[in-house]
N, C-alpha and C positions, 0 to 999 in steps of 0.2 A: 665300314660299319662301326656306329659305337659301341665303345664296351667302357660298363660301367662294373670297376672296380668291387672287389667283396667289400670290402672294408665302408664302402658307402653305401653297400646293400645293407651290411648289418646297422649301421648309423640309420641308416630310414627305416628298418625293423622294429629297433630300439623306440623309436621316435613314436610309429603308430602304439606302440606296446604301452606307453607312455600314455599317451593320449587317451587310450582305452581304458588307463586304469584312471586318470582323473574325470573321468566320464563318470564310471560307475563309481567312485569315491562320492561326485555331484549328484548321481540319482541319490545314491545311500542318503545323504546329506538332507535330499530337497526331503524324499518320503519320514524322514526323522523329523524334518522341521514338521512336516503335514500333521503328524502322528502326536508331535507334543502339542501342536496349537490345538488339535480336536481335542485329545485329552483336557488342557487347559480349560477348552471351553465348557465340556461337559463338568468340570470342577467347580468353574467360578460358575456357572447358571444352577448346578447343582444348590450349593451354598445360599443363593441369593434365595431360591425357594423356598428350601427348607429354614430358613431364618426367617423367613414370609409365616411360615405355618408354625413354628415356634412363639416369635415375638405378637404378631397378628392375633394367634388363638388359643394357645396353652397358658402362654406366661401370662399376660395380664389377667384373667379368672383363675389361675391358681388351678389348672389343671396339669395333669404329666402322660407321660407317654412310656414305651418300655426300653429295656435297655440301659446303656449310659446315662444318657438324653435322658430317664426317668429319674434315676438314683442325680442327677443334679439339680431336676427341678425339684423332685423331696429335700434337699438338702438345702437346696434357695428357700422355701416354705418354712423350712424346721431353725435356721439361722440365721438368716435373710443375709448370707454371704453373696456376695454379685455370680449371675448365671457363669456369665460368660469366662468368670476364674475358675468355677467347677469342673467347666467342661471340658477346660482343660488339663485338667489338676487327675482328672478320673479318667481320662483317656490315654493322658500319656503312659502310663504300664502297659499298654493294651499297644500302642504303635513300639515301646521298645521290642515287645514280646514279638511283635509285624516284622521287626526289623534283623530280629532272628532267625525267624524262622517261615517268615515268607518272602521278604529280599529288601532288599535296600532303595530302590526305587518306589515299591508300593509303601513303604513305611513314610517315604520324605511326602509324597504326593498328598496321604493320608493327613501326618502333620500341617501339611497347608493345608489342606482341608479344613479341619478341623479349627486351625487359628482365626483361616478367614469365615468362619460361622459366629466366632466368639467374639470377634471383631466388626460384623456384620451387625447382631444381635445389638452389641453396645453401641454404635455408633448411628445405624441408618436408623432414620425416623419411620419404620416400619406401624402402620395405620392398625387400631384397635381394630376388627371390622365387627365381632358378635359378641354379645353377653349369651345367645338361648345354646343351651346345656346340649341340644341336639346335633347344633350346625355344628361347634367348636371341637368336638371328636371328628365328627366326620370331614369335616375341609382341616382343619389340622392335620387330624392324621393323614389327608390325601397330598398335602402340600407337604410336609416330611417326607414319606414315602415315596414321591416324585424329588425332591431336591437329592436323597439319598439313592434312587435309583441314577439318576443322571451323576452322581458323582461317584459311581460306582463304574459307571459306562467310561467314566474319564478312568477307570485304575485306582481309584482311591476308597475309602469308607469314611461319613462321618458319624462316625457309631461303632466301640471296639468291640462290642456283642460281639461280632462276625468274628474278629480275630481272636477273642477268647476262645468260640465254638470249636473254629478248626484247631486249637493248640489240644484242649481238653477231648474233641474227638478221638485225635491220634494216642492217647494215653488211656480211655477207658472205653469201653464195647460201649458208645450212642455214637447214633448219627450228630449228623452238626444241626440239625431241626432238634431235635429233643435237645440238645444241650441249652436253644436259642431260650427252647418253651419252658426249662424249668428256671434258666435265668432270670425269665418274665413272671414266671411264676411268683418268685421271691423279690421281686422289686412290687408287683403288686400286693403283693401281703403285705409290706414295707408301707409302701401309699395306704393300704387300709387300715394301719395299726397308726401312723404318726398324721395321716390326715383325714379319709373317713372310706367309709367302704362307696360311697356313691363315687367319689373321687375316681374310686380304683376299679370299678365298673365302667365307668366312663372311660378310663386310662385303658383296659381290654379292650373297648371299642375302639378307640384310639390306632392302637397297635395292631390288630386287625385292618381295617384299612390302609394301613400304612402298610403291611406286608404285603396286601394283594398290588398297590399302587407299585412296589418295588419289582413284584415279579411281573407285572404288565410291562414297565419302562427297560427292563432288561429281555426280555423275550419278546414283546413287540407283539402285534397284533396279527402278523405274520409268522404264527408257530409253526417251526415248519418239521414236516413228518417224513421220515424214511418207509417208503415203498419197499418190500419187496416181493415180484410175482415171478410164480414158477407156470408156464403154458406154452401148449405146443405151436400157441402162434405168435412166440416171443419179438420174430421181424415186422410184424404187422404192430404190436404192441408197441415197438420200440420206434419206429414212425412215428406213432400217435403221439407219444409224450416228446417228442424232439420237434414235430410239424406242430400237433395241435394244441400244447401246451408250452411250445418255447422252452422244457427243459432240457438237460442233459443227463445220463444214464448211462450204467455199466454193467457190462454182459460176464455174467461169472457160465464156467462149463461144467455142470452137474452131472449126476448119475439119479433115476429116479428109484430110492430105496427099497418102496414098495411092489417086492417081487419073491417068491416061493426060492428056498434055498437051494442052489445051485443052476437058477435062472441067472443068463446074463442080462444084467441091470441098463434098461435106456439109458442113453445120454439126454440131457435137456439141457436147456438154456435158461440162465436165472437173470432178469433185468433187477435192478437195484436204483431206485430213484429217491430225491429230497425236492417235495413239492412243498409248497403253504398248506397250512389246515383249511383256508379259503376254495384250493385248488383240489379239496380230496374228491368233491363230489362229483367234479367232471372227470376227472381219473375214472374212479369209480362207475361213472357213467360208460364211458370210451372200454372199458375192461368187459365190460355187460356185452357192448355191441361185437368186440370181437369174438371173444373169449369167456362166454358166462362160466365155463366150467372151471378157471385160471384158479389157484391157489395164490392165495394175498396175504402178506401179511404185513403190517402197520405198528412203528416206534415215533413214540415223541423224540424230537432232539431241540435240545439246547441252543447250539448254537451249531453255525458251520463257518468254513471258510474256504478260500478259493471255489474253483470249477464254475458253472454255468448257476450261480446262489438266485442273481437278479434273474428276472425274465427279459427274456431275450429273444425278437423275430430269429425264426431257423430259414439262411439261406440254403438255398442250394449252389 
């Protein structure tokens, strides 16, 4: 009979153990490469747009926008200094401040960001496309607010607004929306006092579109909403959204509160689901036919990740 030695058992041990970690060393590697080239790309398509919506239709008619991005087109108008030194000159505080106090990655990403916009600006032959007062707010601001949404998507910002908000949030009772709106506030008043108040109406509208353009390109048109129902026909429920809606769901074990003191309290079953804002109405629908009497109730969220996000056939 053969017999093989310890000492070659632990050598082929060794070996598979080996193998295993440059395995997943390779996965780590490949999903990093994955990770930086999306980001990449959402940076540089970022950039290219929003210099589309810059050069295209603020700069040439001497309009501005809020923000950074605002205080340098005032500054271009008011000293005819070249944009694209400004906007560097005015953001870099704003990425050291990043580089403190939100990480070292987000701040390098951001600076390329930001260089390749000023570098964009000066160099590509980006096309006049409108003189009328109406289009150049509104496709400006919508070409910003998409290039900066998509470079936001990659990790980065080009516009230090954002990294000011979150500094000055944490140091005085405002949210990081009022800190954005009175930032704007005062670059508008700015535009109205050194170039004219129609300018800085215009530049409100501006900014405006550009915000809603940023939270469409970061939230997606797929907003997707947290479920949660409480009903006594929780396994029939919990079918439906896994068969009939392809998602996935989690069963919490409740007591139901509403009971005279010193009743003992049911037990029930609480499903907890994240469908699309698309997908509420047939939920909604599906909860009627089983259960009209179920207790529902309904969260915006942000963002998710892992679990059953995509929709997905439910096999059996």
């Amino acid at each position: 009979m053969l017999r093989i030695s310890p000492s070659i058992l632990l050598l082929f041990k060794d070996a598979i153990n080996s193998f295993e970690q440059v395995r997943e060393k390779t996965q780590k590697l490949e999903l990093d490469f994955m990770q930086f080239l999306r980001n990449s790309t959402f940076i540089f398509l970022g950039v290219l747009v929003a210099g589309f919506g810059l050069k295209s239709f603020l700069i040439p008619t001497q309009f501005i926008d809020g923000g950074i991005t605002g205080i340098a087109l005032i500054f271009e108008e008011v000293t005819d200094f070249p944009m694209p030194i400004l906007l560097i000159l005015f953001n870099l505080p704003f990425v050291i401040l990043a580089y403190s106090n939100i990480g070292k990655s987000f701040a390098l990403k951001s600076i390329l960001g930001i260089g390749l916009l000023a570098l964009f600006i000066h160099v590509l032959p980006y096309p006049i496309i409108t003189h009328d007062k109406v289009l150049i707010p509104t496709f400006g601001g919508f070409f910003i607010g998409l290039g900066i949404g998509l470079a936001i998507r990659g990790g980065a910002v080009l516009d230090g607004t954002e990294v000011l908000a979150v500094f000055v949030s944490k140091k005085v009772n405002l949210s990081i929306g009022d800190v954005v709106l009175l930032f704007n506030i005062i670059i508008f008043s700015a535009g109205a006092y050194f170039l004219s108040i129609e300018i800085a109406l215009y530049a409100i509208l501006t900014y405006l579109i550009a915000s809603k353009t940023i939270d469409f390109v970061i939230d997606g048109v797929e907003e997707y909403i947290g479920v949660t129902i409480i009903s006594k026909q929780s396994e029939a429920l919990r079918l439906c959204i896994i068969e009939k809606l392809g998602r996935g769901c989690t069963i919490y074990d409740g007591k139901n509160g509403y009971a005279p003191k010193g009743k003992v309290l049911k037990e029930v079953e609480i499903i907890y689901t994240v469908i699309t804002r698309l997908e509420l109405s047939k939920l909604q629908s599906e909860i009627n036919k089983i259960d009209p009497g179920a207790f529902v109730i309904m969260n915006s969220i942000k963002d998710t990740k892992g679990g059953m996000i995509k929709k997905r056939p439910f096999h059996k």
